[in-house]
N, C-alpha and C positions, 0 to 999 in steps of 0.2 A: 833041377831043371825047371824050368818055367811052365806055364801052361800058356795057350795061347791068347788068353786075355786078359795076364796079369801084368802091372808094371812093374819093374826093379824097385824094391826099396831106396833103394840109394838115391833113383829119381825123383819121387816121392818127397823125399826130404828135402832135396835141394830145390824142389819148387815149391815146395812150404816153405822155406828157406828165403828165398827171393820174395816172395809175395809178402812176408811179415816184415822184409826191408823194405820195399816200396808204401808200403801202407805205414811205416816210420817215416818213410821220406814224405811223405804226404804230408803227415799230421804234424811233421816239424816247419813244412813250409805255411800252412796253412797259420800255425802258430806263429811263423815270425812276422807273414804277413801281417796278421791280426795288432801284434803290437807295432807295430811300424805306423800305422793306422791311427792308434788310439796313441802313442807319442806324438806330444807337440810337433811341430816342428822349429819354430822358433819360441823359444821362452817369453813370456810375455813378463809384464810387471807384476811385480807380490802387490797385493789387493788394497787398499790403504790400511793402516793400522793406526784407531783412535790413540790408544795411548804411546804412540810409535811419532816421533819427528825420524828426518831425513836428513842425514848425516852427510852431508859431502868429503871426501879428501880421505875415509879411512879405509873404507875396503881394500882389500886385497886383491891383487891381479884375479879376475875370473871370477870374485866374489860379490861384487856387489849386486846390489836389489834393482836398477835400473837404470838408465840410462838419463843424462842429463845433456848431452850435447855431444860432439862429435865423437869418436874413437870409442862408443860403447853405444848399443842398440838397444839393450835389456840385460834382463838377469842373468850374471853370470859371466860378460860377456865385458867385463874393464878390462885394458891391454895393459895396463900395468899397475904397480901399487900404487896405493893412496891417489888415484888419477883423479883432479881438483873439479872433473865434472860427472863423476860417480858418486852415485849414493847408495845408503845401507840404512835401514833402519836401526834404530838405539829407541832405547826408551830417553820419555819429554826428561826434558830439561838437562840432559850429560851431553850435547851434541860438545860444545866449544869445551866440555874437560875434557875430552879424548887427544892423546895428544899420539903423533906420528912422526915418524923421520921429518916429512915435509910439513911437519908443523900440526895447529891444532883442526879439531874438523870442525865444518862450517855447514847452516841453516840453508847456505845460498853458495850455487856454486864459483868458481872463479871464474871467470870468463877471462880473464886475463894469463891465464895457464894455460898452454897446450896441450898439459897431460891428460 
């Protein structure tokens, strides 16, 4: 039997219970806000690299370092392979050995490619 100013255990627990979910739920929002914040929002360009030239034509869909004209804005963000005005860093002097389905890659991009 109870006395008249105790509470059921049972209640006790289950609002320990609830209280240590909402102080989860808290500190998961708080966390996701936090990174949502400090994530880019859009990628910007990789920073120059001295002993780095700029490789047009070889990146992969989604891979390359930045944007050289139309159909790509930044890193990451080429719509398809080898796209002829994508670039990628390589180390100086291997730009034109690289060679791709669409041929080899280039210093300068094509402007004469729509990809």
């Amino acid at each position: 039997m109870c006395s008249a100013g105790s509470v059921d255990p049972s209640r006790k627990e289950i609002a320990m219970k609830a209280k240590t979910a909402l102080a989860a739920a808290i500190a998961s929002s708080f966390a996701t806000a936090l990174a949502m914040i400090t994530a880019p929002a859009i990628a910007g360009p990789k920073p120059p690299q001295p002993t780095m030239d700029k490789c047009f034509g070889i990146a992969t869909k989604g891979d390359n370092d930045c944007a050289a004209g139309p159909g790509t804005t930044c890193a990451g963000t080429a719509g398809a392979d080898y796209q002829s005005n994508a670039w990628k860093y390589v180390p100086k002097g291997t730009c034109a050995t690289i060679v791709t389905p669409k041929g080899k890659g280039s210093l300068e991009p094509n402007k004469s490619d729509p990809s």
